[in-house]
N, C-alpha and C positions, 0 to 999 in steps of 0.2 A: 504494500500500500504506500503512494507517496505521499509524500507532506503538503498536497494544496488544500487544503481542507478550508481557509481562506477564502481562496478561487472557487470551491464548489458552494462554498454558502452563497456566495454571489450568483453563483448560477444558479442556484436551485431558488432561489430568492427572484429572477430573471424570467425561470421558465412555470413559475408553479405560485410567483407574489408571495408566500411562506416566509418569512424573516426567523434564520435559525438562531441570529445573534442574540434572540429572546428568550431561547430554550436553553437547561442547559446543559453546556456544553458536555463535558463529559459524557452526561447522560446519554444523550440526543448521538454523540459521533460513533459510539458504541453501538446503539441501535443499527445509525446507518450503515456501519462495516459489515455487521453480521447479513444486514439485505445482498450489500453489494456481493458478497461472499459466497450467498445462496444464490447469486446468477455469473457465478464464475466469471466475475468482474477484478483485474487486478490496479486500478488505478481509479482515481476520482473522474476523472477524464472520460477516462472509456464508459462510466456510470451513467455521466451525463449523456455521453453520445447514447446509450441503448433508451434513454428516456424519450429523448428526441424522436427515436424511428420506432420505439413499440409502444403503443396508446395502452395496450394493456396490464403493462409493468410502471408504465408512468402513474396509473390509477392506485395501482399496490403500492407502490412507494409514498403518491401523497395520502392514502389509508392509511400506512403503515407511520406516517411520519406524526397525524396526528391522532395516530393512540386512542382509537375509539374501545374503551373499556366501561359499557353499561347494565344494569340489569332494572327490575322494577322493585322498585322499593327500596332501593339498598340503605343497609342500614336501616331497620325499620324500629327498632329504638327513636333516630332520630325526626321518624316520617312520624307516629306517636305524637311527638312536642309538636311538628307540625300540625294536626288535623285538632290536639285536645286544647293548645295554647295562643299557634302563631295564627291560626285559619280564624279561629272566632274572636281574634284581636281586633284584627284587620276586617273582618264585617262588622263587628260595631263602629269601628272609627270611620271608615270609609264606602258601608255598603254592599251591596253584589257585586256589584260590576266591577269587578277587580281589575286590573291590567298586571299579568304577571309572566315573566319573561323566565325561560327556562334557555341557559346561555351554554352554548358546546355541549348538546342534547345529544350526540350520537345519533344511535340510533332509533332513538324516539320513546323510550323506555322511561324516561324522568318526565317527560311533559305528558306522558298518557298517565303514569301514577299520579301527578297533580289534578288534573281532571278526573279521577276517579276518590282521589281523597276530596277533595273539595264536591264533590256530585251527592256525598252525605249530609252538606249541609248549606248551600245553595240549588238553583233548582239546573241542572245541567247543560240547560241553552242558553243562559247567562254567564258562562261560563270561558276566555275565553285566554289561552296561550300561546303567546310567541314562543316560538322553540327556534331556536339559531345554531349553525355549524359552519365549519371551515370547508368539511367535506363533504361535496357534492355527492359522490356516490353512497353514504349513509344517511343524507337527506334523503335520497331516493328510495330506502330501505325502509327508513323509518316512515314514510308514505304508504311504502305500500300495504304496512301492519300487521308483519306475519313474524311469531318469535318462537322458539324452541322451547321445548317445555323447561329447559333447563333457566333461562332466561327471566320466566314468570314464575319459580319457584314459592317466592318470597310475598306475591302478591296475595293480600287476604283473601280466605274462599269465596266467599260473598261476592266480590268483585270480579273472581275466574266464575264465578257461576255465572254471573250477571252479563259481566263485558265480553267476554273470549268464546270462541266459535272453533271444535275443534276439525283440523283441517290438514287431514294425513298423520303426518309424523308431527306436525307444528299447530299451532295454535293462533286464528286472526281474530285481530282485537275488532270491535264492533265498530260498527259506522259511525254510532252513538257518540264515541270517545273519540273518533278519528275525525269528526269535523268541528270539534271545539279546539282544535290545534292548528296553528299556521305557522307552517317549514319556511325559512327562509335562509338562504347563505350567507355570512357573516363572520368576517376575520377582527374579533376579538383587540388586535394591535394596532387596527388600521382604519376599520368603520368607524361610523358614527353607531349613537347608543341610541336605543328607545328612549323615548322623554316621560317622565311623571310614571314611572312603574311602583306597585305600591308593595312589589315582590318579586327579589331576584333571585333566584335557584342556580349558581354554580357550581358545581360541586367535583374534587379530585383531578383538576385541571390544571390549576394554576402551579402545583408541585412539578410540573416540567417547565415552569418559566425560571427566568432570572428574579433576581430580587426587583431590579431596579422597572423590569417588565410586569409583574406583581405588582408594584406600586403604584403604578400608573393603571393599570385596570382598577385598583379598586379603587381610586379618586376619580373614576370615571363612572365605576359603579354606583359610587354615595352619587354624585349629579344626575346620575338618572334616574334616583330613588324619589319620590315623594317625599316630604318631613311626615316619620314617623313608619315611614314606609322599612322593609328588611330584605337584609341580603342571607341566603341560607347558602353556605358551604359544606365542604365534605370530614369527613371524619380523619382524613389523612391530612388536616390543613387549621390554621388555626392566623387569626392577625394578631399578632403579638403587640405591633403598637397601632392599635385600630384607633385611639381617640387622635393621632394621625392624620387617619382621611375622615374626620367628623364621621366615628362612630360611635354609637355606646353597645356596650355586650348586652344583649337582650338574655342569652343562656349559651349553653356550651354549642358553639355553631352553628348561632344566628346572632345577627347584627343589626343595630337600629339605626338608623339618620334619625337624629332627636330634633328637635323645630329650632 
């Protein structure tokens, strides 16, 4: 392997918009060698050229680069605080009509558990989630609403009885839940945010950024919160100095913008 690892961050940054300089490093260069390794690739160079001329290895690699690892409910300890504390907070201070942004969604697993927790205690077509990703090809996945049983392990019965349709080997989630979600593509480092969300669901994501890339998401996130409004994160992540980007600790991994 040669040493432009420089040169290909520029390129892959050229051919795919990706900024690796925000991932890191370490982490991220490791991941890419082992790719490059599995297509008997011996140079950064040569790497880039098989991207260029195979559409279908270019698609695995930007999968591959941004780390789509989801399931429904994860963590359902913390899904619990959500539907018993954060969900009936945020309907008395603000209502039904929520606007709540489910950010680096994968493959659609986190913003259909949101619509399903929330379906217990608003009426369903009031209902209404941004789900945002980098990766087009599991935006398209998470569309089309088919998940393995292994996938919806975690999900309450009540909700696989109610929601899921089962379909072969796999399981598709209902029309019901699928059209109170709207897919859009969305690079995290580089878009503009949604305005006045009064709930943002990031969650085990941001542990492959830099610090300094970290920081700026979540002073990005508090501006797109409403006062009062929360940011929920994942259990592998924590803001150590949250009153930083004006926040205050609501509970163990959720966050408030206080007014």
């Amino acid at each position: 392997m040669d040493n432009s690892y420089e040169i290909f961050k520029k390129q892959v940054k050229e051919l795919t918009t990706i900024d690796l300089n925000a991932y890191k490093e370490k982490q991220m260069k490791r991941r890419i060698d082992t790719l490059i390794g599995k297509h008997n690739m011996q140079t950064y160079s040569d790497f880039i050229s098989l991207l260029k001329r195979d559409n279908k290895i270019y698609q695995e690699f930007v999968n591959y680069l941004t780390i789509n690892v989801s399931e429904f409910f994860r963590n359902i300890e913390q899904w619990h605080v959500l539907e018993n504390e954060i969900f009936p907070s945020l309907i008395k201070t603000f209502g039904s009509k929520l606007k709540i942004w489910s950010a680096a969604c994968s493959t659609g697993d986190e913003p259909y558990s949101l619509v399903m927790a929330l379906s217990s205690q608003i009426p369903i077509n009031q209902i209404n989630i941004i789900a945002t990703d980098i990766d087009g090809q599991v935006l398209e996945k998470a569309q089309a609403g088919i998940f393995t049983e292994k996938s919806i392990l975690s999900v309450p019965e009540q909700y696989k009885k109610k929601f899921f349709i089962k379909d072969g080997n796999n399981f598709r989630i209902s029309d019901e839940i699928k059209k109170q979600v709207t897919f859009k593509k969305h690079d995290l480092l580089k878009d503009s945010y949604p305005d006045n969300c009064h709930l943002i669901v990031c969650r085990n994501v941001l542990i492959y950024f830099t610090e300094e890339a970290k920081n700026d998401i979540y002073h990005k996130f508090n501006k797109a919160l409403i006062n009062n409004g929360i940011l929920f994160i994942g259990s592998t992540e924590q803001i150590v100095q949250y009153r930083e980007f004006n926040f205050q600790r609501h509970s163990a991994f959720f966050y408030e913008k206080p007014k």
